[in-house]
C-alpha positions in Angstrom: 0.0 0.0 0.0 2.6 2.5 0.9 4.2 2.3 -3.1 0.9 2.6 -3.9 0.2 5.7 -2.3 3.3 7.0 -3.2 2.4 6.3 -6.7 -1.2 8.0 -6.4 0.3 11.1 -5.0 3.0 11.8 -7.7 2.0 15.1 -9.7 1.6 13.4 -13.0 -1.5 10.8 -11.1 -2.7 14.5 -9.8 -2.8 15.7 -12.9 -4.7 12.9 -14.3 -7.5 12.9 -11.8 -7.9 16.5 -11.5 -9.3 15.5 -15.5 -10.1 12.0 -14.7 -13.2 12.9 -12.8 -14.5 14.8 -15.6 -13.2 12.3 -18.1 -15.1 9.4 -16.1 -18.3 11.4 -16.2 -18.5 12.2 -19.6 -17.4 8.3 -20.1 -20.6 6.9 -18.1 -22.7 9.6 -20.0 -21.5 8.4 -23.7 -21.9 4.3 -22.2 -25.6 6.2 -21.3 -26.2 6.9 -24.7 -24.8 3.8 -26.4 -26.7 1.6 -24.0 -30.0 3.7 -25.1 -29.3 3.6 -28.6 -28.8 -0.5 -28.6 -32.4 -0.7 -26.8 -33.7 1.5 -29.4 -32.2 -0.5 -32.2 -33.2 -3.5 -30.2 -36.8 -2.5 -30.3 -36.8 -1.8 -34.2 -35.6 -5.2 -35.0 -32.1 -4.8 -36.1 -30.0 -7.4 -34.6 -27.8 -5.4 -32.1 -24.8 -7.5 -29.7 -26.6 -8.6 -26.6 -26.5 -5.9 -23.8 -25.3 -8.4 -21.3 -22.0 -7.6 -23.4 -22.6 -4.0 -22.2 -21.9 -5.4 -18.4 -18.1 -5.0 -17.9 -18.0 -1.6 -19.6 -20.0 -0.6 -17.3 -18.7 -2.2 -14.1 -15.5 -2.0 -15.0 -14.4 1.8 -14.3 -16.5 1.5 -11.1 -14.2 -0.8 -10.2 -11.1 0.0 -11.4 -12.0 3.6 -9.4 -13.4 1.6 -6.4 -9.8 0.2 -5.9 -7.6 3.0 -6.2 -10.2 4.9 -3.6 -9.7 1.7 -1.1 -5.7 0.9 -2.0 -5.2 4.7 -1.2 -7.2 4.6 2.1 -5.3 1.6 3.3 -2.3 3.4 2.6 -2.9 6.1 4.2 -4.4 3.8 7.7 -1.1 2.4 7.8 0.8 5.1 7.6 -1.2 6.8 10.4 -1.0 3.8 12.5 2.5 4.0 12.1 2.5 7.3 13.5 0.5 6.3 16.1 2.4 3.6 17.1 6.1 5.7 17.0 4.1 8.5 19.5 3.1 5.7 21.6 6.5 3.9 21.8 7.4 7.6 22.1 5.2 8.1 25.3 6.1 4.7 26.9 9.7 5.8 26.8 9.7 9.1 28.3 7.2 7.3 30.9 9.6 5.1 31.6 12.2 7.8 32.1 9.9 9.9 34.2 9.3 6.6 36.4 13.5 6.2 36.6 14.1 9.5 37.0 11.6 9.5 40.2 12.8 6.4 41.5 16.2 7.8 41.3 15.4 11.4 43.2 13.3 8.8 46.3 16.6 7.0 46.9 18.7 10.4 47.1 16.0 11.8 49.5 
């Protein structure tokens, strides 16, 4: 996950979703339209391909954008855990310096 993330923040992946969303709009729209047009060609008799072919066009950049959303958010839980875990190992030390340091100043009293 962490390449991953590194790859999805790179200016050039930036650049591509800053259009991409746009770009993925504007695709469903057209897939829309084509999926319309087959009915209606459907419905006058002309043997169109079956629509069940239509499927994976659809599904597929749903998916495709599905994963890239979820790879990204699991990159970015384990890097947080990470932190998390460093300022608690972080904590637990200076705890255990606090706890020496006291012991230290009841033996010289």
């Amino acid at each position: 996950p962490l390449r991953w993330q590194k790859i999805f923040r790179s200016r050039l992946v930036g650049l591509v979703v800053s259009y991409g969303n746009s770009f993925f709009i504007v695709l469903i729209v057209i897939l829309v339209l084509l999926l319309l047009d087959a009915l209606r060609e459907t419905r006058r008799g002309i043997p169109k391909p079956n629509l069940g072919s239509l499927t994976p066009i659809f599904v597929l950049p749903s998916l495709l954008r599905r994963l890239v959303t979820l790879i990204s958010a699991q990159a970015a839980l384990g890097a947080s855990s990470q932190a998390f875990r460093k300022q608690a190992e972080g904590a637990s030390q200076a705890a255990r310096q606090y706890l020496e340091d006291n012991d230290a100043l009841r033996k010289v009293q």
